[in-house]
C-alpha positions, 0 to 999 in steps of 0.5 A: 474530495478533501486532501488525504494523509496518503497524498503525502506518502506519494512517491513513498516505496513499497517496503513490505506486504502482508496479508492479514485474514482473507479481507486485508493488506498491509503495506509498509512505505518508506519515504525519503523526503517524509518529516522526521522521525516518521519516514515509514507509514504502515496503511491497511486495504480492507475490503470488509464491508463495515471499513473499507478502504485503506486506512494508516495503521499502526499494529506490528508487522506480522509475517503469517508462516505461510503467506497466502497465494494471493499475498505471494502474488502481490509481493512480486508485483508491487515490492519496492514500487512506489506509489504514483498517485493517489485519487478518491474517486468515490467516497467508498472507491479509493485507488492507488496507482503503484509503478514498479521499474522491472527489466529496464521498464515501468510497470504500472499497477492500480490497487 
């Protein structure tokens, strides 16, 4: 499969998580080693039918005053980890392998 923007972002830490409605994600990376001036990259998860997948965005960061359950749940897992790889294994099917160093060990999730 053709190369990615998201290959460039590996490595990138997971600086913040969102939810947005009951079909998306928003993650905030920061990455060090980027070219100035974008060391921090705004992507979406969607799982609606008509865009899925995950995708740069650029809207503003907005926090819901009650987080749901499962963006809750999401935060404690994966919260300054960062991305390990990226791989397009089908044209609808992207995952992201995300490690997350927690008591002294690798934790390594796939979204």
């Amino acid at each position: 499969m053709a190369d990615s923007p998201l290959d460039s972002w590996v490595g990138g830490r997971i600086q913040r998580v969102s939810q947005r409605g009951t079909n998306a994600i928003r993650l905030d990376l920061f990455h060090p080693q980027a070219p100035l001036p974008s060391r921090r990259s705004r992507w979406l998860i969607s799982a609606t039918p008509e865009a899925s997948g995950i995708h740069p965005s650029s809207e503003p960061h907005q926090n819901a005053p009650n987080p749901p359950i499962f963006c809750l749940w999401l935060r404690t897992r994966i919260l300054n980890g960062r991305v390990a790889q990226w791989a397009q294994l089908h044209p609808r099917v992207q995952e992201v392998t995300i490690d997350q160093l927690k008591d002294e060990r690798v934790q390594r999730f796939h979204l």
